[in-house]
C-alpha positions in Angstrom: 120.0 -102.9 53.3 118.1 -103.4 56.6 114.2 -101.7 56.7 113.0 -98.4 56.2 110.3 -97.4 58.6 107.9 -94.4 58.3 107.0 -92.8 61.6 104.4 -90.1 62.8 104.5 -89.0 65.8 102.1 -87.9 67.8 101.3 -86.2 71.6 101.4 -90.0 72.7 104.8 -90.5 70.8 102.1 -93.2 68.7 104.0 -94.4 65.8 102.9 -95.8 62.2 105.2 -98.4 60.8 105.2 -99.1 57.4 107.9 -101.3 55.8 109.9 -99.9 52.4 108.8 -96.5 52.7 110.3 -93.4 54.1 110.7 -92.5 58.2 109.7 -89.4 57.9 109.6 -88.2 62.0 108.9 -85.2 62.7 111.2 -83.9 65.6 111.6 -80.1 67.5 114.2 -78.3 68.0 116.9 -79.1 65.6 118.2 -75.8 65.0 117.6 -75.1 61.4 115.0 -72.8 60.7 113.4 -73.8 63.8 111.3 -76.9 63.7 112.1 -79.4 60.9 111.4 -82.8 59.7 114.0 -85.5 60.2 114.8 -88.5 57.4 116.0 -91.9 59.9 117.6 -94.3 58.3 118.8 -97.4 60.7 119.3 -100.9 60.4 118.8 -102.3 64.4 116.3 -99.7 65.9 112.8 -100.9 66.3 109.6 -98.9 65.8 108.8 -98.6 69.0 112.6 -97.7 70.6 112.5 -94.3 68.6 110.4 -92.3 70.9 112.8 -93.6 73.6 116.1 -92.8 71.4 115.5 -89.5 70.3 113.5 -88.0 73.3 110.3 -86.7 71.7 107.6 -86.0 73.6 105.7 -83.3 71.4 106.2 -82.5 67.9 105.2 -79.9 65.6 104.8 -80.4 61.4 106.8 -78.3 59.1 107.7 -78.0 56.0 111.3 -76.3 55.6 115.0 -76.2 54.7 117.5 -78.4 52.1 119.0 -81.8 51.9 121.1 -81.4 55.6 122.8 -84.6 56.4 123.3 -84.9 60.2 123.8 -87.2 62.8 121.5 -87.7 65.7 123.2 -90.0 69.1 121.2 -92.1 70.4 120.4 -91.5 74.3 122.3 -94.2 76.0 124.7 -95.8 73.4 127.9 -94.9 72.9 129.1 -92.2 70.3 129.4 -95.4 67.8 125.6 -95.4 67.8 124.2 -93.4 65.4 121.3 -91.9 63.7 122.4 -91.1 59.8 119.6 -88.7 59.8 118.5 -86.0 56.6 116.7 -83.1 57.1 114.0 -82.5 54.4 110.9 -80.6 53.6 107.5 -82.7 53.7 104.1 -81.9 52.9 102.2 -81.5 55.9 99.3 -79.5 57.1 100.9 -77.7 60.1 104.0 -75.5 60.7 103.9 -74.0 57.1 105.6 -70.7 55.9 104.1 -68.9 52.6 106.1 -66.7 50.4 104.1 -64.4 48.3 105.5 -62.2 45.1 103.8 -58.9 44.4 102.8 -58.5 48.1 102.4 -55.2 47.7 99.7 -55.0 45.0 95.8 -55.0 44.4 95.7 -58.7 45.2 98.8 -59.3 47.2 98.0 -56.8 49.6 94.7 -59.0 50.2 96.8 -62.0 50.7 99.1 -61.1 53.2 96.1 -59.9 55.1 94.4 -63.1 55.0 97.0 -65.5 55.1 98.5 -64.4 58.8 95.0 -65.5 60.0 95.9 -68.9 59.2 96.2 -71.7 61.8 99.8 -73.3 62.1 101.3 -70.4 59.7 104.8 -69.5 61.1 105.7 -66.6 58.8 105.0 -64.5 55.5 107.6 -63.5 53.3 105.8 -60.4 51.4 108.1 -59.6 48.6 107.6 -56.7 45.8 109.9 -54.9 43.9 109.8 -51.7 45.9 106.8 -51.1 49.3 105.6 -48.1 49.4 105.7 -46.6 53.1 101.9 -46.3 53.4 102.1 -50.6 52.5 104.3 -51.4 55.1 102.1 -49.3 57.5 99.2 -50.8 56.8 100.6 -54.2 56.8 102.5 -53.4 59.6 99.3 -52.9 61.7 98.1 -56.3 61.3 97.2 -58.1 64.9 98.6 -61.4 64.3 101.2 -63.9 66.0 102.5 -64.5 62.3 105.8 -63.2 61.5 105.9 -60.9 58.6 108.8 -60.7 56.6 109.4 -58.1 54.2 111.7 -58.6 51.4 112.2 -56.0 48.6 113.5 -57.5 45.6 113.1 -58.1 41.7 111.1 -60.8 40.4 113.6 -61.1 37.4 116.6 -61.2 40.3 117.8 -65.3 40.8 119.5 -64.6 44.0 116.8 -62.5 45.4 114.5 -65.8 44.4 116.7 -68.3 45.8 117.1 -66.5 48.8 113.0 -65.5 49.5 112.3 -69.0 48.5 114.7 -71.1 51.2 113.0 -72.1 54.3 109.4 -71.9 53.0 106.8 -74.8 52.2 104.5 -72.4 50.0 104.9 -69.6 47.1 101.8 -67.7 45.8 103.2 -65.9 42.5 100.7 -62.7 41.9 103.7 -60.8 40.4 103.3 -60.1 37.1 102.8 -56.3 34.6 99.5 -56.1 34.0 100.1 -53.5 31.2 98.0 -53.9 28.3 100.8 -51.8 25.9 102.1 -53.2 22.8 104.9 -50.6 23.5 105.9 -52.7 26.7 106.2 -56.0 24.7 109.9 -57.0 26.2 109.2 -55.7 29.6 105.7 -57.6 30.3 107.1 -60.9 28.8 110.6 -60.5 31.0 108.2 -60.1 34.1 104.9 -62.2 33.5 107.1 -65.3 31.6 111.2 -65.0 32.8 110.0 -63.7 36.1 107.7 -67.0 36.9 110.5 -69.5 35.1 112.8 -68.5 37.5 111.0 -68.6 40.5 110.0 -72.1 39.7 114.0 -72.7 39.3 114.4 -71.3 43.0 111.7 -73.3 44.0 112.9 -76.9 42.7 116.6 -75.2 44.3 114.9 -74.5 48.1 113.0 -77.6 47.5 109.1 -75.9 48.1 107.1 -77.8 47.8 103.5 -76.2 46.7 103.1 -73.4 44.2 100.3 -71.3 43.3 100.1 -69.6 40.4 97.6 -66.4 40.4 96.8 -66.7 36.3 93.9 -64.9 34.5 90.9 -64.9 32.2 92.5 -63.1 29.5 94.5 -66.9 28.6 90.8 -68.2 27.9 88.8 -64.8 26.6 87.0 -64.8 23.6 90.0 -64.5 20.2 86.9 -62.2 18.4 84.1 -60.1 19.8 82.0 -62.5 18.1 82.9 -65.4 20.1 80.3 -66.1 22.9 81.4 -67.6 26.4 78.8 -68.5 29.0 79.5 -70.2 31.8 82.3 -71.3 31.0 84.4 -74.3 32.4 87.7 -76.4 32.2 86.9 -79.0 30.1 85.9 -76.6 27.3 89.3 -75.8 26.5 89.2 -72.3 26.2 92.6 -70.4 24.9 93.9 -67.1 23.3 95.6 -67.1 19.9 96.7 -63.2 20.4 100.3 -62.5 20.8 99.5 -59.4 22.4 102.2 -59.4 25.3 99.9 -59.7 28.3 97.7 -62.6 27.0 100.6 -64.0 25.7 103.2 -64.0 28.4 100.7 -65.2 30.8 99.5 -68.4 28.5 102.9 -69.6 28.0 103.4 -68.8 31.7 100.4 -71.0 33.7 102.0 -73.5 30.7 105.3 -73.5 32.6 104.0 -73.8 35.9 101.5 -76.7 35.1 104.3 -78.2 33.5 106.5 -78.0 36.4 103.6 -79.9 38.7 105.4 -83.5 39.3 109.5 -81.9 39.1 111.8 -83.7 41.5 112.8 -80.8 44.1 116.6 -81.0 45.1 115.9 -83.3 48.1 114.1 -85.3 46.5 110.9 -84.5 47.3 107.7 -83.4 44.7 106.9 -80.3 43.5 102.9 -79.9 43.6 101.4 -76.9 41.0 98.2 -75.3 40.4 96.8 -72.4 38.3 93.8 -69.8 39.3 92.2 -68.3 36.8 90.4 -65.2 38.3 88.1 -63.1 36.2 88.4 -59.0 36.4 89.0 -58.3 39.9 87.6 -55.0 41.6 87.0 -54.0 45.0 88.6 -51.8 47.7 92.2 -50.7 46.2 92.0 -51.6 42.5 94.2 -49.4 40.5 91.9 -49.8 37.8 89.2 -48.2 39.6 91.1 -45.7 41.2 92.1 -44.5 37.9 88.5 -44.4 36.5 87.4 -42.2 39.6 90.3 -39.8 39.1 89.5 -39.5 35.2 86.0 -39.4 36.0 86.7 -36.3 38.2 88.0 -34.8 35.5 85.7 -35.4 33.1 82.8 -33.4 35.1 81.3 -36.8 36.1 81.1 -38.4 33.7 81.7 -42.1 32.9 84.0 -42.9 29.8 82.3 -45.9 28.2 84.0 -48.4 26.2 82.8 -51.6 26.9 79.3 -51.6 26.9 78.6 -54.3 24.7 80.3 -56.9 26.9 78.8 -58.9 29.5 81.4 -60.7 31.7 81.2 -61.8 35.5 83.4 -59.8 37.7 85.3 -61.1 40.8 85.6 -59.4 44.4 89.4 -59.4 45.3 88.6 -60.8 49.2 87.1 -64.0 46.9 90.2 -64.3 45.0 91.9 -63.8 48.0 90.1 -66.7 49.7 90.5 -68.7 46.8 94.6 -69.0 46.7 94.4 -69.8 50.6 92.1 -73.0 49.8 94.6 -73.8 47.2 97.2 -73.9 49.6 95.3 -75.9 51.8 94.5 -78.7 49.3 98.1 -78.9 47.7 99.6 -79.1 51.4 97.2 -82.2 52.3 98.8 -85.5 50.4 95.9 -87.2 50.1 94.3 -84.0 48.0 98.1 -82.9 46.0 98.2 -85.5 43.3 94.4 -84.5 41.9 94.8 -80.9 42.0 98.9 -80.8 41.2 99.0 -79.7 37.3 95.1 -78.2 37.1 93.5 -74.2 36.6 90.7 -73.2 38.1 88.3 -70.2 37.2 87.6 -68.1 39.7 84.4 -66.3 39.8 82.0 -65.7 42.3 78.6 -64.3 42.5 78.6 -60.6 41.1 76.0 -60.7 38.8 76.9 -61.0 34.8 77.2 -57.5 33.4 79.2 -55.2 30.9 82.0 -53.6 32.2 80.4 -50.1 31.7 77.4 -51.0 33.9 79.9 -52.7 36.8 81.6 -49.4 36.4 78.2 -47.4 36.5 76.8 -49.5 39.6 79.9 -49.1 41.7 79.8 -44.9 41.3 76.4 -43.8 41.1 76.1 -42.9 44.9 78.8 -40.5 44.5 76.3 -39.1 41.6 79.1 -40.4 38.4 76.8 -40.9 35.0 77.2 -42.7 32.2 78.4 -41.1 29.0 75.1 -41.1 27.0 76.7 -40.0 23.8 76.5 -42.9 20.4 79.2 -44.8 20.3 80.6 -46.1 16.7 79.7 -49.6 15.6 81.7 -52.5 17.2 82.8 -53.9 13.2 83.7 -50.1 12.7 85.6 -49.6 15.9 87.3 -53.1 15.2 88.5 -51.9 11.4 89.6 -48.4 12.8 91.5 -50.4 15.6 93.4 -52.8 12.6 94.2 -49.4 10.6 95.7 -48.0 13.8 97.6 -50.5 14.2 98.9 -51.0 10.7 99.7 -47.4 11.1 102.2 -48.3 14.4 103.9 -50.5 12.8 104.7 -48.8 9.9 106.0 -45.5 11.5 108.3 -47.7 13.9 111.1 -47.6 11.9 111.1 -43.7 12.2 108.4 -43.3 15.0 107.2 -45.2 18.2 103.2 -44.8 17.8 101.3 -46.3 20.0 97.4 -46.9 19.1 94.9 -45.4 21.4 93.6 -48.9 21.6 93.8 -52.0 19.4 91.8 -54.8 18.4 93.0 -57.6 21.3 91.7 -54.5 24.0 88.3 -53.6 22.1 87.9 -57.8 22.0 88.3 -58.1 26.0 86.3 -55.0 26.4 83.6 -55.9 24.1 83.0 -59.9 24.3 80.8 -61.9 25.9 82.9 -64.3 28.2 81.6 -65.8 32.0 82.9 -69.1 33.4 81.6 -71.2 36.0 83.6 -71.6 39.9 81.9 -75.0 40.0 85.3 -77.1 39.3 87.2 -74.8 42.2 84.2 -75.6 44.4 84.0 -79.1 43.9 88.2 -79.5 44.1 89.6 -76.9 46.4 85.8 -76.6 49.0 85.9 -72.8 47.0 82.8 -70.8 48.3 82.8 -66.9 47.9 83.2 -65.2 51.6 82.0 -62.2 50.3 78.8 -61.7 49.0 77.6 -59.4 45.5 76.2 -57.2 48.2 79.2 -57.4 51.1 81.8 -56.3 47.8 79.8 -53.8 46.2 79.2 -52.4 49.8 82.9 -52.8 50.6 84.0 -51.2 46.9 81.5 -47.8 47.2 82.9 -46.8 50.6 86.4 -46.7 49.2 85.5 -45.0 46.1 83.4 -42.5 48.1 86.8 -42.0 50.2 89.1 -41.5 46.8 86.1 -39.2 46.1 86.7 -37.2 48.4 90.4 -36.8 48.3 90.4 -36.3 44.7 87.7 -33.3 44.8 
């Protein structure tokens, strides 16, 4: 069979030979997708001719394209002479492109901003079901050599997912309904679950090799309000029992994708997985918040309460953010993919431990928002009124479609006491929060102040 020889080339055309492997050179100027890496198979050319033969004198890394067989002469032979040559994606730390689903959300938004700051990035592909014209402006405005692509499509489309996917080395999946309705059972689990099986199918199909997965705490939180969580980490085995369809959909969903870590992509290559774990996000565009502020408005100023007997560890979006680029960075570099490939990380940072009512409370108060200082029933009597409700829903749905003001899996995440630990994503991934309690809550009161104002 003659010698396989692996090859990588540097400014100096250097080359590192090593017998029975792959020869994996990385060659400009092809003329698919730009840069690509070139598979060399042949039986009479030495190490050190293929410099000479092929006539590189500087490369670029990338990570891009399918199996493409090809043939590659070789510079003063005749047309007998021969390169059998494949092109093929590999993982390398330069010349990447990133696709990332639900671009235009709370998080995606965030990602796209921070990813075209990135060294070596060639492009973006920002896709999202439909971009409103005030995200495409905004995103639009970035300063930034990094080609932005956007792509308006539906998560739950195949041929929209085989198409974003081709070309690209990376996919960071935020997409997902974050609905907490009973009512939306089929919709959230087509989305959150179908949605993310799919895109892993497109991904094994374009041969990408790295995907992120942007999970969430609600797969660990607490299964009863009684359950206490402190600092909590992976090797505690954390997981939700309830088959409410957000919890649910995104369990079996990080399952899938950790499952998928080690699948043979169609050129034969490796598909590399990981799973972040981010704890309630807030900062500067949260829908969550902006719907507090507008209710809050209405309510003469005052705070609705509801989960003041939980104490949890919020996480700035920016740290989140910063959090899936690391990823990226660690599954790209070989000698880091096989440890992290098939693990979840929680991602915290350092917002002090609080219940959601006082985050709420500490991110309003300068905009003079109080907290609603009315008596609140019993937890155990709020959790037996939240059964009968829902005993009640299911009853009328033969006849009626009820849907429970709130129900016992929502008063449990609302209510529980549940932190976890970033210590594992530090240690793995070099994870350090850019933003500080003080830098976020900073950040997060300026923009509230702004929806302040447009909402008076």
């Amino acid at each position: 069979m003659g010698v396989l020889w692996e090859f990588q080339f540097t400014a100096s055309c250097s080359a590192k030979v090593k017998q029975n492997g792959v020869c994996n050179c990385h060659l400009q100027g092809l003329g698919v997708m730009g840069t690509e890496s070139l598979l060399i198979w042949d039986l009479t050319v030495s190490p050190r001719r293929v410099s000479e033969l092929t006539g590189v004198k500087d490369t670029q890394l990338v990570s891009t394209g399918e199996l493409i067989p090809c043939l590659l002469p070789l510079q003063g032979h005749h047309s007998s002479h021969l390169l059998p040559a494949v092109l093929f994606p590999a993982l390398t730390m330069t010349g990447w492109s990133c696709l990332v689903t639900g671009a235009g959300g709370f998080l995606g938004q965030r990602m796209v901003r921070m990813l075209v700051q990135e060294k070596e990035l060639q492009e973006v592909r920002a896709l999202y079901k439909v971009f409103r014209p005030q995200n495409r402006e905004e995103l639009s405005n970035l300063q930034t050599k990094t080609k932005v692509t956007w792509l308006e499509g539906d998560i739950l489309d195949a041929h929209c997912l085989r198409r974003a996917c081709q070309g690209i080395t990376t996919v960071m999946h935020t997409a997902a309904n974050i609905s907490v309705s009973a009512s939306q059972r089929e919709t959230i689990m087509d989305v959150n679950l179908k949605g993310t099986q799919l895109l892993l199918e497109a991904c094994i199909q374009a041969s990408v090799p790295v995907f992120i997965y942007t999970s969430s705490v609600a797969v660990a939180a607490p299964n009863s309000y009684k359950e206490i969580i402190q600092n909590g980490h992976e090797e505690e085995h954390h997981g939700t029992t309830w088959t409410a369809p957000y919890p649910y959909s995104k369990k079996l969903a990080e399952k899938a994708v950790l499952a998928a870590n080690g699948s043979t992509l169609k050129n034969g290559g490796t598909l590399w997985t990981c799973s972040l774990r981010p704890m309630y996000i807030y900062g500067e565009g949260s829908p969550v918040l902006s719907h507090l502020v507008v209710e809050t408005l209405r309510n003469k100023g005052v705070l609705r309460g509801g989960g003041k007997h939980s104490e949890v560890n919020p996480v700035y979006v920016g740290n989140v953010a910063w959090a899936h680029i690391l990823a990226s960075r660690s599954l790209r570099d070989p000698k880091k993919a096989a440890s992290i490939g098939g693990q979840f990380y929680y991602i915290s940072d350092d917002t002090p431990h609080q219940s959601y009512d006082d985050l709420n409370y500490n991110l309003t108060k300068k905009w003079g928002f109080q907290p609603d200082s009315r008596q609140s029933l019993p937890l155990s009597l709020m959790y037996w009124l939240a059964f009968l409700l829902e005993a009640m829903s299911i009853f009328l749905s033969p006849i009626y479609k009820y849907q429970p003001p709130f129900d016992r899996y929502l008063l449990t995440l609302t209510n529980s006491v549940y932190t976890f630990s970033y210590k594992k994503a530090q240690r793995d991934l070099g994870y350090k929060p850019l933003n500080t309690w003080e830098e976020a809550k900073e950040k997060t009161v300026e923009w509230i102040g702004s929806l302040v104002e447009k909402h008076k």
